[in-house]
VOROLO-110887 format. One line per field, with one value per residue (C-alpha): x, y negated, z. Coordinates in nm, 3 decimals, m for minus. Layout:
<recs>
px <- (X,...)
py <- (Y,...)
pz <- (Z,...)
</recs>
This chain:
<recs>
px <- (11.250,11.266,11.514,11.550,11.859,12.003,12.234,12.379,12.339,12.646,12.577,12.595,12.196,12.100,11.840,11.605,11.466,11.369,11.512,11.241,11.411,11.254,11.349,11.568,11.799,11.782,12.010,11.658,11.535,11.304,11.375,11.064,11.043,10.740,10.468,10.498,10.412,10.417,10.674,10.798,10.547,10.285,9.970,10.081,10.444,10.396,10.153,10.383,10.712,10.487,10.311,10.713,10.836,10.642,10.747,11.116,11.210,11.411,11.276,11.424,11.159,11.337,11.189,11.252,11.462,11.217,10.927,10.915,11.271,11.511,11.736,11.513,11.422,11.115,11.166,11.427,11.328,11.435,11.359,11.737,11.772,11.496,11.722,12.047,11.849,11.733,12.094,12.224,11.940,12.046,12.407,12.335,12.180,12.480,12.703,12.478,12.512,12.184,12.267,11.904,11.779,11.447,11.315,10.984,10.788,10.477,10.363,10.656,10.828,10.784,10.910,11.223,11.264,11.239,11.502,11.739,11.673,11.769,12.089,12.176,12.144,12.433,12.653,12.605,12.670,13.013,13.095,12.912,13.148,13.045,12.734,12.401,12.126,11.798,11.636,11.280,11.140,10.743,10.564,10.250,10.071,10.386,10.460,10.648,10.647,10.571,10.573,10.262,10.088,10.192,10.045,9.748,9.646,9.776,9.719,9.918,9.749,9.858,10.242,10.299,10.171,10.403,10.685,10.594,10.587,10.776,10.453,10.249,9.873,9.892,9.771,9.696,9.378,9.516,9.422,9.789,9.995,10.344,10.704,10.847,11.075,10.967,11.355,11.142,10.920,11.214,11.442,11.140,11.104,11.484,11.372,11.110,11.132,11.034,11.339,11.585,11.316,11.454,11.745,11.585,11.614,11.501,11.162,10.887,10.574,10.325,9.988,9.721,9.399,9.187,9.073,9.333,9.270,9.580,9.842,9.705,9.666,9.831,10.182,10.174,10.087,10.337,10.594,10.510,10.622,10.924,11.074,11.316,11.303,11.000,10.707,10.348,10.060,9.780,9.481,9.252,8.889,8.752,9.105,9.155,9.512,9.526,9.348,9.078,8.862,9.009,8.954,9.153,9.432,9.466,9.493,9.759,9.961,9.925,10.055,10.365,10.411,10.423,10.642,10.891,10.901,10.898,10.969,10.993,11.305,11.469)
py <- (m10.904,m10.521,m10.284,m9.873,m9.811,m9.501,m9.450,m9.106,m9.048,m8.904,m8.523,m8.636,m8.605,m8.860,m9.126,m9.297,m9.637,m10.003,m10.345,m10.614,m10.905,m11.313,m11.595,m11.821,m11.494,m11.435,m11.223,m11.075,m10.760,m10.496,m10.146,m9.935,m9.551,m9.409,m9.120,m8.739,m8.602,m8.955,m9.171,m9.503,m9.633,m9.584,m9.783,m9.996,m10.037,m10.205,m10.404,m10.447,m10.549,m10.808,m10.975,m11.001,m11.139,m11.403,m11.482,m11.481,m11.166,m10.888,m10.471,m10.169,m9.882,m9.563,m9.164,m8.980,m8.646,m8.363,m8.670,m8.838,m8.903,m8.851,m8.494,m8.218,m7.973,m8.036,m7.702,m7.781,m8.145,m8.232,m8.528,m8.503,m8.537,m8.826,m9.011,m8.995,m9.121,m9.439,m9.490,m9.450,m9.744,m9.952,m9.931,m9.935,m10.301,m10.419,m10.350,m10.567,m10.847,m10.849,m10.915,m10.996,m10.605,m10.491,m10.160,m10.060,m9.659,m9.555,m9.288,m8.973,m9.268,m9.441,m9.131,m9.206,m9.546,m9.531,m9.280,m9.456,m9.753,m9.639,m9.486,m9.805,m10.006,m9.720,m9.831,m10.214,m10.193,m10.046,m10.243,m10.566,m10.688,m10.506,m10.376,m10.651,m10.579,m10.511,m10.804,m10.608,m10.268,m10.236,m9.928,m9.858,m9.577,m9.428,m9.079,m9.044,m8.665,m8.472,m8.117,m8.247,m8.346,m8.035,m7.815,m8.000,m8.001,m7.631,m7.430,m7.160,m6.913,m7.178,m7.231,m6.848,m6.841,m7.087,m6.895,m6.552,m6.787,m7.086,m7.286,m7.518,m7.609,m7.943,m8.169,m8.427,m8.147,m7.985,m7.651,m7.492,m7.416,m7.623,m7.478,m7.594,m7.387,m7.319,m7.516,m7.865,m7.785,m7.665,m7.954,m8.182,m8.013,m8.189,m8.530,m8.654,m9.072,m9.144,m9.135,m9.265,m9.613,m9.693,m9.800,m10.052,m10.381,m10.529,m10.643,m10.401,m10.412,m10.082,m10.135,m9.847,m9.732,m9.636,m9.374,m9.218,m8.892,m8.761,m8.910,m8.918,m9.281,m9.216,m9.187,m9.528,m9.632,m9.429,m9.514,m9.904,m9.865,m9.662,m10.014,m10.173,m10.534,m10.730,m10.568,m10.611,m10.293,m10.385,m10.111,m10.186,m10.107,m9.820,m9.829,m9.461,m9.344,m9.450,m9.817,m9.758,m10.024,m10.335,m10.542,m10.302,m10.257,m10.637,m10.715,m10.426,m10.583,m10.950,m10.807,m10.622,m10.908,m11.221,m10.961,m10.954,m11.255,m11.429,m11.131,m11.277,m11.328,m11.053)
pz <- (m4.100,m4.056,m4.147,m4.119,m3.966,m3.767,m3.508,m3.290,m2.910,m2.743,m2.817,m3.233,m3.290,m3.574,m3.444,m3.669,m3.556,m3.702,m3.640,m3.653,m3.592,m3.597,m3.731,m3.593,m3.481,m3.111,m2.872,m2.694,m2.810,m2.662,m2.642,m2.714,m2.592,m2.765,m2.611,m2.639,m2.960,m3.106,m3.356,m3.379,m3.604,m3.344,m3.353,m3.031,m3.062,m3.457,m3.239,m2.998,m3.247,m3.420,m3.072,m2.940,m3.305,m3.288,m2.977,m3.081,m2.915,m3.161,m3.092,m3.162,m3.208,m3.250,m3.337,m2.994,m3.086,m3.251,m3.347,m3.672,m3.859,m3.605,m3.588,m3.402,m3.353,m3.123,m2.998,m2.796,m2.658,m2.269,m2.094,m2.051,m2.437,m2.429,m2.195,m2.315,m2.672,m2.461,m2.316,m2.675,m2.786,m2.511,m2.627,m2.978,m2.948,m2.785,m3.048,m3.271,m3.052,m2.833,m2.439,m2.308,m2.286,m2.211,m2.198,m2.297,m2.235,m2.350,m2.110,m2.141,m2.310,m1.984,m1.803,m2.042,m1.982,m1.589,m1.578,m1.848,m1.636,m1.388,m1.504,m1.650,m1.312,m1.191,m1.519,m1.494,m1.101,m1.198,m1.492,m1.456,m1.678,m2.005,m1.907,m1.873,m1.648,m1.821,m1.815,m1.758,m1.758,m1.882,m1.893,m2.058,m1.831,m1.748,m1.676,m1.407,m1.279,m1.607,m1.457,m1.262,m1.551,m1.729,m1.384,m1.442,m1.819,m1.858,m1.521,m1.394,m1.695,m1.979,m1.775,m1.786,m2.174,m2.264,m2.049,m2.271,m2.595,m2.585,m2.691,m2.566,m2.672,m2.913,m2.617,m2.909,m2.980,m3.276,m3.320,m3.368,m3.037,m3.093,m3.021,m2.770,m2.527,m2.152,m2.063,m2.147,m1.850,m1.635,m1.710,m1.565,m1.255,m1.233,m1.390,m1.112,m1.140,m0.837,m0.602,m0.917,m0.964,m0.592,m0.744,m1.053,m0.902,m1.307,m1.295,m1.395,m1.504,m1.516,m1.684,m1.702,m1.749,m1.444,m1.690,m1.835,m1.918,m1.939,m1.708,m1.295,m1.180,m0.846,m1.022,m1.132,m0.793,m0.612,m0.869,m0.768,m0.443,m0.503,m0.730,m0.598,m0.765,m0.848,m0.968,m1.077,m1.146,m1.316,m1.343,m1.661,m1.501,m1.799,m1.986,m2.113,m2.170,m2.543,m2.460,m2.745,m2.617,m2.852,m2.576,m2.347,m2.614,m2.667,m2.303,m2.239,m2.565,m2.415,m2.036,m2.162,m2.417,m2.150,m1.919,m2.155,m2.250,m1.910,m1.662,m1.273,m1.122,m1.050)
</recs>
């Protein structure tokens, strides 16, 4: 069973997001924190919903603020915005009875989920009482330093364009530069995950592609050491950054799938 449904972070901005829940009813759902530029409905998180449904685990897929239904505009997206939304998820779920919480990014959706994560850790260790402990954290190829990434696909000629402009090249190939004020790129100078994953003790699981195009392998591998808790990388030999290989796809949908289901003790 699905169901549209919406619900308001803390600064008031309307989220849109989907309930898939299985039959019998289950207090385990899955948090999932889509890519840059992408939407709920994405091609792997349906995938995703459907793999953990039938293996009686609830998800919440929700439109990251300025993507698909949710209140924008994409102009003025933070990280900072992206992970108060994942907080607001987190808390959202609660208040329709799920306890078991997992926590699921797609690439700057991982950036999201690491830092949300990691704030959460800070709110449960005060308030163990009303707050659970994610159950599990899984990325799928993870950002985890976006102003790297950013340095890298744009260069110092296309960071000082998009100071002048406040626009950034569609990095999805489109032939249309997309607003999007310089403050995003600023605000993730501030929103590094690599000191704040020192303090997720939740299992995690990172999966990516040793050919990912767009997101450098050696943050996933320098985020692995920074965890805290139990922890597992596995590098998909050819896997680009979108898994377009079915074979590659299918084996990064089984890996997050069984991790959620059955993380390691944390």
């Amino acid at each position: 069973m699905e169901q549209a449904l919406s619900f308001h972070d803390q600064a008031g901005h309307r989220i849109a997001a989907v309930l898939a829940e299985p039959e019998p009813h289950t207090d385990s759902i899955a948090v999932l924190c889509h890519g840059f530029l992408s939407h709920k409905n994405s091609t792997s998180n349906q995938a995703l919903a459907e793999q953990l449904k039938n293996r009686g685990i609830a998800t919440l897929r929700f439109d990251c603020f300025g993507h698909g239904e949710s209140d924008g505009p994409f102009a003025k997206l933070t990280t900072s915005i992206g992970v108060a939304q994942a907080r607001a998820a987190l808390s959202f779920v609660m208040t329709r009875g799920f306890r078991r919480l997992a926590l699921v990014g797609s690439s700057f959706g991982g950036l999201v989920s690491i830092l949300a994560a990691a704030e959460w850790a800070e709110l449960h260790n005060s308030t163990p009482s009303t707050i659970p402990p994610l159950a599990c954290l899984a990325l799928k190829c993870p950002v985890v330093d976006f102003s790297e990434e950013l340095r890298l696909e744009l260069g110092e000629d296309g960071l000082q364009e998009w100071r002048r402009t406040n626009t950034i090249p569609d990095l999805h190939g489109g032939p249309s530069r997309l607003p999007l004020d310089f403050a995003f790129y600023e605000d993730c100078l501030h929103r590094i995950a690599y000191e704040p994953a020192r303090s997720i003790t939740s299992p995690t699981l990172i999966v990516q592609g040793d050919h990912d195009e767009y997101v450098p392998l050696h943050q996933s591998q320098r985020l692995y050491g920074s965890l805290a808790g139990p922890k597992h990388l596995e590098i998909l030999p050819g896997a680009d950054h979108r898994f377009t290989n079915p074979a590659d796809f299918q084996r990064m949908l089984t890996l997050l799938t069984d991790w959620i289901v059955t993380p390691p003790a944390a």
